[in-house]
Phi, psi and omega in degrees: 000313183298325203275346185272318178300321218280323163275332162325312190289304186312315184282343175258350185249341165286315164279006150289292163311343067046313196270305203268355195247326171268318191322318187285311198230010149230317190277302194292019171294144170293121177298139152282173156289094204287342166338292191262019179257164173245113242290154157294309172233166187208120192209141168311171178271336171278347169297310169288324149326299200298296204308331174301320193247027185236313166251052196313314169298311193270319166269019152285323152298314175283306202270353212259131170076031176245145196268107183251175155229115196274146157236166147146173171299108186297148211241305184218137175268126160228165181255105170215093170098245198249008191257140182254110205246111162280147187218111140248139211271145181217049186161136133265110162291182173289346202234338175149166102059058182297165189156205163229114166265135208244118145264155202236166164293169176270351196262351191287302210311283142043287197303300181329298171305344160265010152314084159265165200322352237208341170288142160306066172310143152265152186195116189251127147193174184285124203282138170237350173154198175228145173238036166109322182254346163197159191280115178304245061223101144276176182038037189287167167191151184290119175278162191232000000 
């Protein structure tokens, strides 16, 4: 019987510490600032496209998981719920509009509208990938 209590003790103190290691070093981990980071790379936005879409794997290495900053004319703003999407488009697909789509921050999007189809935009955020039809950029913002 003490030997059955003693794992029991064990097992609870293991799944404590277990517990108390991701608190400490994952849900607390520090967000970055993506506002204030800085690119890694700085490229037209049809430059990213091609490289995306001529090679996925090989500019998935260089660009993916990286803070880049794109330029060129933004073609469409679009609104969904709360997220604010700049889109520049270089295909039309089967499904609507191919490119690099910039999703923004909330304190960003604001800036973004006032951007029309016809300004050279800068526009920095973190490359999360390609999903066959367009190059992603999250947590963007407008360079000024």
């Amino acid at each position: 019987m003490k030997r059955i209590s003693t794992l029991a003790v064990f097992i609870v103190l293991l799944f404590s510490l277990v517990v108390g290691y991701f608190y400490f070093f994952v849900f607390n981990k520090e967000h970055p600032d993506f506002e204030n980071l800085k690119p890694e790379y700085v490229l037209e936005a049809a430059e990213l496209y091609k490289q995306f879409t001529s090679d996925p794997k090989k500019a998935q290495l260089m660009y993916g998981g990286k803070m880049i900053q794109v330029k060129g004319n933004i073609n469409t703003i679009e609104k969904l719920d709360s997220l604010t999407i700049a889109v520049y488009v270089f295909n039309e697909g089967m499904f609507g509009n191919e490119g690099v789509r910039c999703t923004f921050l909330n304190e960003e999007a604001a800036m973004i509208q006032d951007i029309n189809d016809v300004q050279n935009a800068s526009i920095k955020g973190f490359c999360s990938g390609f999903n066959d039809t367009d190059v992603i950029l999250e947590k963007c913002s407008v360079i000024k």
